[in-house]
C-alpha positions, 0 to 999 in steps of 0.5 A: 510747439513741441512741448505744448503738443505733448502736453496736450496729448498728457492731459488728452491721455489723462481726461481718457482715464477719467470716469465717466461722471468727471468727464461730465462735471469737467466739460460743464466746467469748462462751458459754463468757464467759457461763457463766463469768459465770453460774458467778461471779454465783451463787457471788459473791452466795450466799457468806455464809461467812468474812467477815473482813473484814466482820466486822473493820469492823464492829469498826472502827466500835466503835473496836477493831481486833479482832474482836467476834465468830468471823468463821468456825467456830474463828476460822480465819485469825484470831490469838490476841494479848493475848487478843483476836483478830486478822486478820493482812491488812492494814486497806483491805479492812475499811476500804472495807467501812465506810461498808456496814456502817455504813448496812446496820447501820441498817436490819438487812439482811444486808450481806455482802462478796460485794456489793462484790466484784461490782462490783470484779471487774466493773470488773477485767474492764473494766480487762482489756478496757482494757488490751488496747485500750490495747495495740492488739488489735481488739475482738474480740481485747480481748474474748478476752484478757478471757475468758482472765484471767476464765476462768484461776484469777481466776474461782475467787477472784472466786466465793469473795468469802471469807477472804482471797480477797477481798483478792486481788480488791481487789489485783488491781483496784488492779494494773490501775488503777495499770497503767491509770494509768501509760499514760494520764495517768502521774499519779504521786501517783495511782499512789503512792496505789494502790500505798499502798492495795497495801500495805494489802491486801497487802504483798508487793503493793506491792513493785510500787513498783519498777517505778515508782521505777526507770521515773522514774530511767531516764527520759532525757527528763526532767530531774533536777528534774522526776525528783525531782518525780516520785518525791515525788509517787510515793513520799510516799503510798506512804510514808504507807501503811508509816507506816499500816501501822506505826501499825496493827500497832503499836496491835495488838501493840506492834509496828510490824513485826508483823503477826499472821501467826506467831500466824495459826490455820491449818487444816492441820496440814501449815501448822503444821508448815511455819511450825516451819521459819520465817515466810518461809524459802528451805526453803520455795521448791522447795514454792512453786516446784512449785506455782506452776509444776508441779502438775497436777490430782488423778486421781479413783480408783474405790477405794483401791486401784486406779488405775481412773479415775471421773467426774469423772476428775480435780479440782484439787489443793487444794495448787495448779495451775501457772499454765501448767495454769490458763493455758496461753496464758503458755507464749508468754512463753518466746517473746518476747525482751524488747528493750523497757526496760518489759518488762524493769522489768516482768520485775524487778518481777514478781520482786522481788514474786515472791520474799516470795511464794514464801519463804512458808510458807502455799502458799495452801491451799484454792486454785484455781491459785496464788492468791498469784501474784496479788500479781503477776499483773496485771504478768505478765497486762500483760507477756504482752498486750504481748510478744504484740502486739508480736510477732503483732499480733492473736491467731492462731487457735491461741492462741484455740482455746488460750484456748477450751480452757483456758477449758472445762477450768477451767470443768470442774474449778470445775464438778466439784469 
């Protein structure tokens, strides 16, 4: 009590010497974070549909690898194979919900996976606000770099703990405790581990191995021995993950590669007829593309017929936002130069992921933003927050207001829709 009590009046002492502007762009900081939190308790605790993977431990705790019951209504996202019906993500969401299910099953209270996912999103924007101190902002700059990632189209699926969205907020809180990891104590069978559980939550996650086979060979300070300590050390669990992931789609389909998604039940027929033209395809990438970096927000029409706006005047598009509507502070990475070998490995595997992800058929319908870049974005979040550092310093009062503005935008359309 002691310590949190002279920290308070640390901090208190420190706000007193701020200017006056500061002291404004951090109490609007801090509104508009805490009607954000609000927006994502509410909904994160509330949300009771679309447990998948709930459901899927729940049958892992009856030893099948199926689902015992229609997670959702019409077993959407589920496959159809050898009459059962499966779920195409990878096992470790399911497979941390376990020990839950199992001591919920005891005692017959409702468990559902909104209870986990607030605590791991909990610790995503502790990683954040890490992540930033690490990489040398103040306080009260790590607080707005944490309400910017918290307010882009994270927020949206940290609130719909659901279908797939939980697994990119598992994916997300891997990402960052790996980067964590990598600039503190650089244990690299800590890392491979992480990045094994990637794989098996989402593949195209774990490509992010390339960062790190790539840091350990360029590494001139070291020694080739210790290099190839490292990499076993790296990539033996990683390794063990493909070798899981084989031995679960095998058990499944009789096949070590496949994964469920061909057979994947979808809700538009505009995905069903996408996936005729293949599973991944480069037909696919302008759509992706457009998406990810183009889309803007849907106008609201009055009727049919006229263009005449009406409240809320416009909602986000179900299809996708580019990242540069839902995060306009990103637009500084055209700015930075780049010099730094890690920015570099940072740019190369932010592609590597990138290209399975925008190959895709899916899109990621219904999504605030482009959810799918999420494989990605944590690398992307750690690359800008680096560049921008390195060269300001300290956020400037442009980008903050930038960050404030983009924040009450994304608020306005979570809120409306």
């Amino acid at each position: 009590m002691y310590y949190l009590l002279e920290k308070f009046n640390k901090d208190f002492r420190g706000a007193l010497d701020l200017s006056y502007k500061d002291l404004i762009f951090n109490i609007s900081a801090g509104v508009i974070f805490l009607v954000a939190f609000s927006f994502f308790y509410v909904n994160v605790l509330m949300n009771t549909e679309g447990q998948h993977f709930l459901v899927l431990a729940q049958s892992f705790l009856q030893g099948k690898l199926y689902f015992l019951f229609d997670p959702y209504k019409n077993w959407v996202d589920t496959a159809l194979v050898f009459g059962h019906y499966y779920f195409p993500l990878g096992p470790l969401p399911a497979a941390l919900l376990v020990p839950f299910a199992w001591f919920f099953s005891l005692f017959n209270p409702p468990f559902y996976q909104g209870y986990m996912q607030l605590y791991i999103v909990l610790a995503i924007l502790y990683f954040i606000f890490k992540l930033a101190r690490i990489s040398k902002f103040s306080q009260y700059d790590s607080f707005f770099i944490m309400t910017a990632f918290f307010t882009s189209s994270f927020l949206h699926i940290a609130m719909f703990p659901a279908y797939s969205y939980f697994a990119h907020v598992v994916v997300v809180g891997l990402s960052l405790a790996i980067i964590l990891e990598y600039l503190s104590s650089k244990r690299y069978w800590v890392i491979g581990l992480l990045i094994g559980f990637l794989l098996l939550t989402r593949i195209t996650a774990g490509l992010s191995i390339v960062f790190f086979v790539i840091d350990i060979l360029l590494n001139k300070d070291v020694d080739p021995q210790k290099k190839y300590k490292a990499l076993f050390k790296l990539l033996l669990p990683f390794f063990l993950g493909i070798l899981l992931l084989s031995l679960y789609n095998y058990l499944r389909f009789n096949d070590f590669l496949e994964t469920g998604y061909s057979f994947q039940r979808v809700i538009e027929y505009s995905l069903f007829k996408a996936r005729e033209y293949g599973l991944f395809s480069l037909i696919h990438l302008p759509g992706n593309l457009y998406y990810l970096l183009l889309a803007t927000p849907e106008p609201v029409f009055r009727d049919g017929f006229s263009h005449v706006l009406v409240y809320p005047f416009v909602k986000l598009n179900p299809w996708g936002m580019s990242i540069f509507i839902t995060s306009p502070y990103l637009l500084y990475l055209f700015k930075f130069k780049y010099k730094n070998i890690v920015s570099q490995l940072l740019l190369l595997t932010i592609f590597v992921i990138a290209i399975p992800v925008l190959l895709y058929y899916g899109i990621g319908f219904y999504q605030f933003g482009y959810r799918y870049a999420f494989d990605f974005i944590p690398f992307l979040f750690f690359l800008f927050i680096r560049e921008y550092n390195d060269k300001y310093g300290k956020l400037s009062y442009g980008i903050k207001f930038l960050i404030l503005i983009s924040a009450m935008f994304n608020l306005y359309l979570i809120a409306t829709t």
